[in-house]
Structures are given as structure tokens and as C-alpha cells.
VOBA-634846 format. One record per residue (C-alpha): residue number from 1; residue in one letter; x negated, y negated, z. Coordinates in steps of 0.05 Angstrom, whole numbers, plus 32768, in hexadecimal, padded with zeros to 4 digits. Layout:
N
NUM / a / X / Y / Z
...
//
This chain:
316
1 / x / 803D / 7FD6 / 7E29
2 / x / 806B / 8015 / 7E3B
3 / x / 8052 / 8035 / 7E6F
4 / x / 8077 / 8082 / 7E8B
5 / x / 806C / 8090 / 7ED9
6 / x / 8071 / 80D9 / 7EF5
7 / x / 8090 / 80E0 / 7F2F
8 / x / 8094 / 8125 / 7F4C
9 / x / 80B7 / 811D / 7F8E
10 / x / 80DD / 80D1 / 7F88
11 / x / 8107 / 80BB / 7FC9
12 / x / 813D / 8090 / 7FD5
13 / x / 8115 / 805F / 800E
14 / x / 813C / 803B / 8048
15 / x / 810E / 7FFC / 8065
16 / x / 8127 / 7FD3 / 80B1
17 / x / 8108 / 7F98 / 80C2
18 / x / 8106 / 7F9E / 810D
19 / x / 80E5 / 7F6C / 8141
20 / x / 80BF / 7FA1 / 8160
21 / x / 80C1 / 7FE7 / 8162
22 / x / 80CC / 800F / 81A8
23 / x / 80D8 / 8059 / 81AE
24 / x / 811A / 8071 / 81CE
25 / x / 8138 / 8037 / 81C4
26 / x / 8177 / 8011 / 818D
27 / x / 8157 / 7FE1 / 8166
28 / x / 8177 / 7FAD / 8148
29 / x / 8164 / 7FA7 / 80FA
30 / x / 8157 / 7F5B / 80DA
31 / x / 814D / 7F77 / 809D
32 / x / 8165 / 7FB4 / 8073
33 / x / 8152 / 7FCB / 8021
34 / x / 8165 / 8000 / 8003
35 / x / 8133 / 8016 / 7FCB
36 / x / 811F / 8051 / 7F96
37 / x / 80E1 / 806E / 7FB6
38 / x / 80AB / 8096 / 7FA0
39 / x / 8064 / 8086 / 7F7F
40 / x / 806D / 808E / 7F3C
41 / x / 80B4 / 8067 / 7F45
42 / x / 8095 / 802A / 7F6B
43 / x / 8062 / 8024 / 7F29
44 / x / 809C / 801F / 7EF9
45 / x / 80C1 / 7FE7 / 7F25
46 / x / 807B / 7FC6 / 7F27
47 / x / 8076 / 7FCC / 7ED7
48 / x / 80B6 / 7FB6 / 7ED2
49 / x / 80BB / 7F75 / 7EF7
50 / x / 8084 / 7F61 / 7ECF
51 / x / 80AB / 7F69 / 7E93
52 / x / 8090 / 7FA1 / 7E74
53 / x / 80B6 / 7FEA / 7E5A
54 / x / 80B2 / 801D / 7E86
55 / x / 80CB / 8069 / 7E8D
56 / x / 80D8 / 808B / 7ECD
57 / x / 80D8 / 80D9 / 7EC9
58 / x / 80E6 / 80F8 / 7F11
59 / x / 8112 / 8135 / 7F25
60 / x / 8151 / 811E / 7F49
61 / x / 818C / 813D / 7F65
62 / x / 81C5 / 812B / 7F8F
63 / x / 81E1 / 80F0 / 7FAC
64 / x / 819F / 80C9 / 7FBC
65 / x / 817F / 80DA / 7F78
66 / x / 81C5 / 80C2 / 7F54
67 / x / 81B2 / 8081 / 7F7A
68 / x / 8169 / 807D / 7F6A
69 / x / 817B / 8089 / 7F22
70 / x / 81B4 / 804B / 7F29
71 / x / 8180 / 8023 / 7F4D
72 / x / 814F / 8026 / 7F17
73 / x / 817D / 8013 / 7EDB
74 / x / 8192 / 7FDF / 7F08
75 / x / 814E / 7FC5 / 7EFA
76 / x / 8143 / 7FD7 / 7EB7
77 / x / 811B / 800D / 7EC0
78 / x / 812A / 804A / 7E92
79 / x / 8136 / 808C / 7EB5
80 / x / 811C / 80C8 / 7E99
81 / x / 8144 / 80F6 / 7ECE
82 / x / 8137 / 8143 / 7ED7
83 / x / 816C / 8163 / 7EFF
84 / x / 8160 / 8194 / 7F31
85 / x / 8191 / 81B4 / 7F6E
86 / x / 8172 / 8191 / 7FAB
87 / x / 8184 / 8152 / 7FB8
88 / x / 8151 / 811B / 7FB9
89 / x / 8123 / 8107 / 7FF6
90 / x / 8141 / 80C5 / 8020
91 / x / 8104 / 80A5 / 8049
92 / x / 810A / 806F / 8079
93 / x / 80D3 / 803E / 808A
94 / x / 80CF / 800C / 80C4
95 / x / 80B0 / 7FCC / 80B9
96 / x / 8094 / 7F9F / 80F5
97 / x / 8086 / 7F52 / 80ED
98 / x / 8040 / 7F60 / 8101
99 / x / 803C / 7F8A / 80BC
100 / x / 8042 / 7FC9 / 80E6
101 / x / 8062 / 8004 / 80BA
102 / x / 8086 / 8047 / 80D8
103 / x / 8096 / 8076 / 80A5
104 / x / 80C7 / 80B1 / 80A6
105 / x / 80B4 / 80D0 / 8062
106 / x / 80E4 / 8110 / 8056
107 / x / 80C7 / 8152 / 802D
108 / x / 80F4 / 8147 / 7FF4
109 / x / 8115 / 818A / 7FCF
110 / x / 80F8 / 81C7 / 7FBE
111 / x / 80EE / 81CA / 7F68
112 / x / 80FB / 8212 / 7F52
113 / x / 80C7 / 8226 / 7F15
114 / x / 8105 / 8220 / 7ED8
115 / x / 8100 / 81CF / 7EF8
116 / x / 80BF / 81C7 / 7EF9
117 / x / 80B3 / 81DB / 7EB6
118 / x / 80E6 / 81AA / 7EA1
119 / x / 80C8 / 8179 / 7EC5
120 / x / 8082 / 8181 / 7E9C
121 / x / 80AB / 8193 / 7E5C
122 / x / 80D4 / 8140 / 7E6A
123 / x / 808B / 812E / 7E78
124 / x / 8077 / 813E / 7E36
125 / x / 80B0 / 812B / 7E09
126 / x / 80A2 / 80DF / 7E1E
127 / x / 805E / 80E2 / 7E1E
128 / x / 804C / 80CF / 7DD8
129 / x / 8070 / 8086 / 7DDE
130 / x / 8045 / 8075 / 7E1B
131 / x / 800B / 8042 / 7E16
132 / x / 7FFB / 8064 / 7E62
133 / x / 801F / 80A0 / 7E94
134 / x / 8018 / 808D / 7EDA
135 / x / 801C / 80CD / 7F06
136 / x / 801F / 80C4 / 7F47
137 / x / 8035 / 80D5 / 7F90
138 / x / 8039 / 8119 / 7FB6
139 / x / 8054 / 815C / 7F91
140 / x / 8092 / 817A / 7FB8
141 / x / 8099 / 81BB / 7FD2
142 / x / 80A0 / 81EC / 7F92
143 / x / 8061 / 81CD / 7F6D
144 / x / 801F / 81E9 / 7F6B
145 / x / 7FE3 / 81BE / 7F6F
146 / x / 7FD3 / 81CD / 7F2A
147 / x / 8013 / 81AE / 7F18
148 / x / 7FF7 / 816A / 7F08
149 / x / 7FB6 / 8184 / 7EDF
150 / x / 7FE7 / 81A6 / 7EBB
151 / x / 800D / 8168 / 7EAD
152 / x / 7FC6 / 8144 / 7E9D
153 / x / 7FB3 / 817D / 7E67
154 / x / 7FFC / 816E / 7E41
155 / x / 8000 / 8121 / 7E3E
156 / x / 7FB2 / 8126 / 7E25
157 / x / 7FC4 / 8152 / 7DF3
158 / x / 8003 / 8125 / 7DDA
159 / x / 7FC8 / 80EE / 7DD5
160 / x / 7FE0 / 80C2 / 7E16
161 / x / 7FBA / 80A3 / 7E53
162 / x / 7FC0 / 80C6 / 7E94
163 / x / 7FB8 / 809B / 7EDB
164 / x / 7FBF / 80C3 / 7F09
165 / x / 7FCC / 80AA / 7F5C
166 / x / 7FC8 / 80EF / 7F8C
167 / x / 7F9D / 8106 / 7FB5
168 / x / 7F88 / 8150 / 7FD1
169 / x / 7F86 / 8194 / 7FAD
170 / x / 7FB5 / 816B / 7F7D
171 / x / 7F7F / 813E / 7F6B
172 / x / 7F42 / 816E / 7F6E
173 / x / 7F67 / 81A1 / 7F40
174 / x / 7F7A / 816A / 7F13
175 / x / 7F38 / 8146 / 7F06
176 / x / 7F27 / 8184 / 7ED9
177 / x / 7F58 / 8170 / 7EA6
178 / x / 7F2E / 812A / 7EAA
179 / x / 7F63 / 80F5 / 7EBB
180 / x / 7F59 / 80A3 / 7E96
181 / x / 7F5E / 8092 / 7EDE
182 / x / 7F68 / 80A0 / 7F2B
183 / x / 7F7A / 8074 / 7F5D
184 / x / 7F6F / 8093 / 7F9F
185 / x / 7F6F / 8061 / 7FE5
186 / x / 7F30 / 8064 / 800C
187 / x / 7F48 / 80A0 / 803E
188 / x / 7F5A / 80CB / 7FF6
189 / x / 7F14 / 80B9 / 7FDD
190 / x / 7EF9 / 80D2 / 8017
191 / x / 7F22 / 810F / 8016
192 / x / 7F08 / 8122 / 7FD6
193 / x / 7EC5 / 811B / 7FDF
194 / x / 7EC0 / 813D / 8022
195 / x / 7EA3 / 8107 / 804E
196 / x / 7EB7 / 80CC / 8067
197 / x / 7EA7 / 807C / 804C
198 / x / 7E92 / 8047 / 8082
199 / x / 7E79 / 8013 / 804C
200 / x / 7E90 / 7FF3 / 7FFA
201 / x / 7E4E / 801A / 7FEB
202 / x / 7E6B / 8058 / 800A
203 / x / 7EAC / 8054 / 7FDB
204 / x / 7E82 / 8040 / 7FA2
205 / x / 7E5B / 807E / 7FA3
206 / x / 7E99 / 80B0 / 7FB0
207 / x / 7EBB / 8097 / 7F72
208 / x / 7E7F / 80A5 / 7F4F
209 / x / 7E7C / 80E4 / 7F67
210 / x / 7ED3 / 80EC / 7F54
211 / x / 7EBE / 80D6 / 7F0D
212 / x / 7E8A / 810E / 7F02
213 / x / 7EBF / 813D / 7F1A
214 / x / 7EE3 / 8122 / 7EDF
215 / x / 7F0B / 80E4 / 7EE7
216 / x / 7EF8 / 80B2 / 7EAE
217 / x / 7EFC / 807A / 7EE4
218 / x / 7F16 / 8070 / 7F2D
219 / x / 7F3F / 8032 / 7F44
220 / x / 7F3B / 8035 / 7F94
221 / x / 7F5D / 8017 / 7FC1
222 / x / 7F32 / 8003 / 8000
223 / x / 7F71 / 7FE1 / 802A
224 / x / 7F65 / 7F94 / 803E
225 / x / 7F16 / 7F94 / 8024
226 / x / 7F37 / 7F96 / 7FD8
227 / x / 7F26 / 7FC8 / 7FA0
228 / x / 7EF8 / 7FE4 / 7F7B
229 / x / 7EF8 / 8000 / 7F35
230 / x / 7EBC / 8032 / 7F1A
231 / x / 7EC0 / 804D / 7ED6
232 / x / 7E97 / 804F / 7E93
233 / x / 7E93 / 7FFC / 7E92
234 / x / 7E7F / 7FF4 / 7ED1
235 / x / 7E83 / 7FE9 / 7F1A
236 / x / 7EAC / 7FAF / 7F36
237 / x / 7EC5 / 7F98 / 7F77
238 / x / 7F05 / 7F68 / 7F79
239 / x / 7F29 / 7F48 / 7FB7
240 / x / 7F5E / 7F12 / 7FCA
241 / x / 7F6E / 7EF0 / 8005
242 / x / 7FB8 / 7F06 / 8028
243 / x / 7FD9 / 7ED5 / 805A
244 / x / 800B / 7EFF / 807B
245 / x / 8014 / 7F4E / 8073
246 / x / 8062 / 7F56 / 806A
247 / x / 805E / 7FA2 / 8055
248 / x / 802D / 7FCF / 8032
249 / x / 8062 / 7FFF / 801A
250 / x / 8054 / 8007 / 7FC8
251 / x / 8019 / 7FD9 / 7FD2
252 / x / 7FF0 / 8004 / 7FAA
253 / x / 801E / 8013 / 7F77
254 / x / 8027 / 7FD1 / 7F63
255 / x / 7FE3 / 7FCC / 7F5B
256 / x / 7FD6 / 800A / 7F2C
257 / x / 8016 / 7FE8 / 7F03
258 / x / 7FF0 / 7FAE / 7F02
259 / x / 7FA7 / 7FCF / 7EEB
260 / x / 7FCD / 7FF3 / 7EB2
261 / x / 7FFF / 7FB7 / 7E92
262 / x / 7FC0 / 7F95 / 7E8D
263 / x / 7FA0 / 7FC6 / 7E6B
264 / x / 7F8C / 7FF9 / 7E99
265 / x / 7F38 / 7FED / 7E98
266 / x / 7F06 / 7FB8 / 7EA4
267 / x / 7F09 / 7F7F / 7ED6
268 / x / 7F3B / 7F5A / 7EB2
269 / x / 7F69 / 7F99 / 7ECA
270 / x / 7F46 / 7F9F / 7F0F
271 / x / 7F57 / 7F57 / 7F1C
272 / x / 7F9E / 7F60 / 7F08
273 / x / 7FA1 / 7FA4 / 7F37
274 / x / 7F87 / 7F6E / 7F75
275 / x / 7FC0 / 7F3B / 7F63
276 / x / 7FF7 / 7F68 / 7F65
277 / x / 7FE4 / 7F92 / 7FA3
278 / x / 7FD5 / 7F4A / 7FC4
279 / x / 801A / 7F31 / 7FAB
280 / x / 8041 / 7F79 / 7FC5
281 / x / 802B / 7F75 / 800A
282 / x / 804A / 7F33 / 8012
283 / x / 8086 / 7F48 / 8001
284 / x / 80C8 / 7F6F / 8028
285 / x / 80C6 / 7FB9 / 8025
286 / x / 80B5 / 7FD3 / 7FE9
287 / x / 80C0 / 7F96 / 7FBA
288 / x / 809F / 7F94 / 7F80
289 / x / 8081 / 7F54 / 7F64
290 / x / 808F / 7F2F / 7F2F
291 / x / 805B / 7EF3 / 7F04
292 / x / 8076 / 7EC2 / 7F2A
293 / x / 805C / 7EE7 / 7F75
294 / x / 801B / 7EEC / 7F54
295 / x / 7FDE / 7ECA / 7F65
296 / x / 7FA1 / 7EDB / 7F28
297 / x / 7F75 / 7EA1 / 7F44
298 / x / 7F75 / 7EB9 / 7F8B
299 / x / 7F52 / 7EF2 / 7F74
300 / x / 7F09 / 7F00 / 7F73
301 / x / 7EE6 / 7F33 / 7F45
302 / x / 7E9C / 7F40 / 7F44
303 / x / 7E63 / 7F74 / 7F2D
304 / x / 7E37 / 7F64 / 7F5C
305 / x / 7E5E / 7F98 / 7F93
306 / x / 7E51 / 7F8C / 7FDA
307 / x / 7E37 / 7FD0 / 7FEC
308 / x / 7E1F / 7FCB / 803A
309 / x / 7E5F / 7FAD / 8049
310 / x / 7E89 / 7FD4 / 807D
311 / x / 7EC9 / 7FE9 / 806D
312 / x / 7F02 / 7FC6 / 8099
313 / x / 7F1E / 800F / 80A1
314 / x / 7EEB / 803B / 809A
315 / x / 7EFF / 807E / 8075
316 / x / 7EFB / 80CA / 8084
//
């Protein structure tokens, strides 16, 4: 399996550990990571500590995208880098015991058109040695919302798989170019249907409504209820019970790693999605896990979708 990520606006991510978190005052860290950040960048680490290739295109520049791009090799991800004059995002996240999360998430650079035009054109020239391209997270300033359906159009037409995780005017515009698969949250599938989901039956019928806008199938995230996946072969529901919430930070890109090294469809894939988002949030910061954090017989796939059952956070 080789699978390219896309990541339009990557980050060099600072996590604390802190006992609690109280405004105004100096808090004493217990932990500290330092990790490459981004989407697209979290689904090649995920790929990766399972073993399989992976290449990481992203624009980078300056002294925080140097170190992303040394991260990354460090764990033998290839780097695909494009470089551009503004120097790379740094975020910093704060992570309570409790499972608590405060993010700082900075804009990231502005892309001039001569970049982003070599972004699409690196894009491209790796795209025909992909099984799947994973492109995901937030555009930075510079990119139009079309930027992605453009990206969609060119990796179909070099013959490869597109997922796609983003959310928006990204999404909407990009659904016309009719991406293998989405994989919005519950708040995004909300979002893009206009309305907001209180039950499983709720999300069911918005990604039904997200496929006939184009997407060949949708992979959602619904948070600690589990996920669902609606495409062509069906409609399943998957879950797995989580003993302690360490951090949610690249929960769900762990997950989409996980749907497409096993294959990226059916609920063979759903179920390995479930295992590695289960597995992530157990983890520090934004550790990605490897077979040996995995638990495939916690996990519980069925058909039979529990539609009238209320969402634990209800989305809109």
C-alpha cells in the first residue's frame, strides 16, 4: 500500500501536559512533544507506523518547516517538500488529564499563485504511484476554495483515489469533481448540509445527501458514539469502547489512515478506521499508533444502524 497525503497548510505542533489549566496564571508543564502537524501530515505518521509507504507533499518554509521536514524522515516518512517564502505555522495545544484540549492554532503563511501551482503541479507528479491521496486539513491564506476540486480533477485524471478530509466551501466546491471519499466529523456534516443532526439517523441521512452531491462514499466521524460509513456497499455503524481520553489531537486522522491501509471501503475498512481512532485518543499528544496499540476485537461493526439513537454531541 503507498498511500500520498496533501497537506496544504502543515504546522510544526507544541503539546504541555498541564494539571489544570487557569487563565492568568504560570503553569507548570508535566509533559512536553514536539510534533509535525497538519492533517494530511498526521495521516502519513498514521500510515507509517503501521508499516506502510507513505508520501508527504506540503509547502514548507523556514525554520519550523526545515523541522517538520527533519521530523518526518526521522520517521520514515518521505517528504515531498514545496518551498515557499513564509515560514511554516507553529501551533501549540494544551492537554488536561481530564482529556480537556486548548488549542492555539496559528494562520500559517500566505501561498503566492507561482506556489500554489507548484503545489498542484508536486501533487500530480506523485500521483500515479499512489494506491490512495489523502487530502486533507484547512487551505491557507492564498488558496481559493476551488483549490482542492482542482486537485481532485488532476489525481482522477492520473487514474488515483482521492480521500478527501475538509470541510466548508472547500468541501462543497470539491464534491463536483466527485471525491472516492470524504470524511467530515459530525459538526462538518452538518455544515454541509445546512441543518443540524441530533440522532445516528440524522448523520445517516446527511451523508446520503453529501454522496448525491458527489462523494462516492462518506466516512464520518460522530466523536465518542463511533463512525459511520455510507457508500455504494452499504450503510454501517462501528464503535469501540475507550477507557481513558488522553488527547483527541489527530484522532481522526489516524482513523482515515487506518480506513485506507486496509483498503479504503467496506466494513473490514470501517472497523479498522474505529481501531485506530480508539487507539489515538489514548495516546500523548498527537501520537500515532502503531499494531501493537491496536485493539480489532474491541471493535463492533454492524448494518443494522441504530438510527433513533441520540448523538452524545449533537451537531449543527
Amino acid at each position: 500500500m503507498n498511500i500520498l497525503t496533501v497537506t496544504p497548510n502543515p504546522s510544526l505542533d507544541r503539546t504541555y501536559e498541564v494539571p489544570a489549566l487557569a487563565r492568568g496564571e504560570v503553569l507548570r508543564a508535566t509533559g512536553e512533544r514536539v510534533d509535525p502537524g497538519g492533517k494530511g501530515v498526521n495521516v502519513s505518521r498514521a500510515v507509517a507506523a503501521a508499516g506502510h509507504r507513505t508520501v508527504a507533499v506540503m509547502p514548507l518554509g523556514g525554520a519550523p518547516g526545515a523541522l517538520v521536514a527533519e521530523l518526518l524522515a526521522g520517521q520514515g516518512i518521505d517528504v515531498a517538500p514545496v518551498p515557499v517564502a513564509g515560514p511554516t505555522r507553529s501551533n501549540i495545544a494544551v492537554a488536561e488529564p481530564d482529556g480537556t484540549l486548548t488549542k492555539i492554532n496559528a494562520p500559517g503563511p500566505q501561498l503566492s499563485a507561482a506556489e500554489s501551482e507548484l503545489l498542484l503541479d508536486t501533487v500530480t507528479g506523485h500521483s500515479g504511484r499512489a494506491d490512495w491521496i489523502a487530502c486533507c486539513g484547512s487551505l491557507p491564506r492564498g488558496l481559493a476554495p476551488q483549490w482542492y476540486a482542482d486537485l481532485v480533477a488532476r489525481a482522477h485524471a492520473a487514474g488515483a483515489k482521492v480521500a478527501l478530509d475538509t470541510s466548508g466551501a472547500s468541501l462543497i466546491a470539491a464534491l463536483r469533481e466527485r471525491p472516492d471519499v470524504v470524511k467530515p466529523n459530525a459538526e462538518e456534516l452538518a455544515q454541509a448540509v445546512g441543518r443540524p443532526l441530533a440522532t445516528i439517523g440524522d448523520a445517516v441521512k446527511a451523508a446520503e445527501e453529501v454522496r448525491e452531491l458527489g462523494a462516492g462514499a462518506v466516512l464520518a466521524s460522530l466523536g465518542a458514539d463511533g463512525q459511520l460509513l455510507v457508500s455504494a456497499l452499504g450503510t454501517y455503524f462501528a464503535s469501540a469502547p475507550v477507557a481513558l481520553v488522553r488527547s483527541n489531537v489527530g484522532a481522526g486522522d489516524a482513523s482515515l489512515a487506518g480506513f485506507l491501509a486496509a483498503g479504503g471501503q467496506g466494513p473490514d475498512a470501517l472497523a479498522a478506521a474505529v481501531a485506530h481512532g480508539a487507539a489515538a485518543v489514548q495516546l500523548p499528544g498527537s501520537v500515532m499508533p502503531t499494531p501493537g496499540d491496536l485493539d480489532p476485537a474491541a471493535v463492533t461493526v454492524t448494518d443494522a444502524v441504530p438510527l433513533d439513537r441520540p448523538l452524545t454531541e449533537p451537531a449543527s
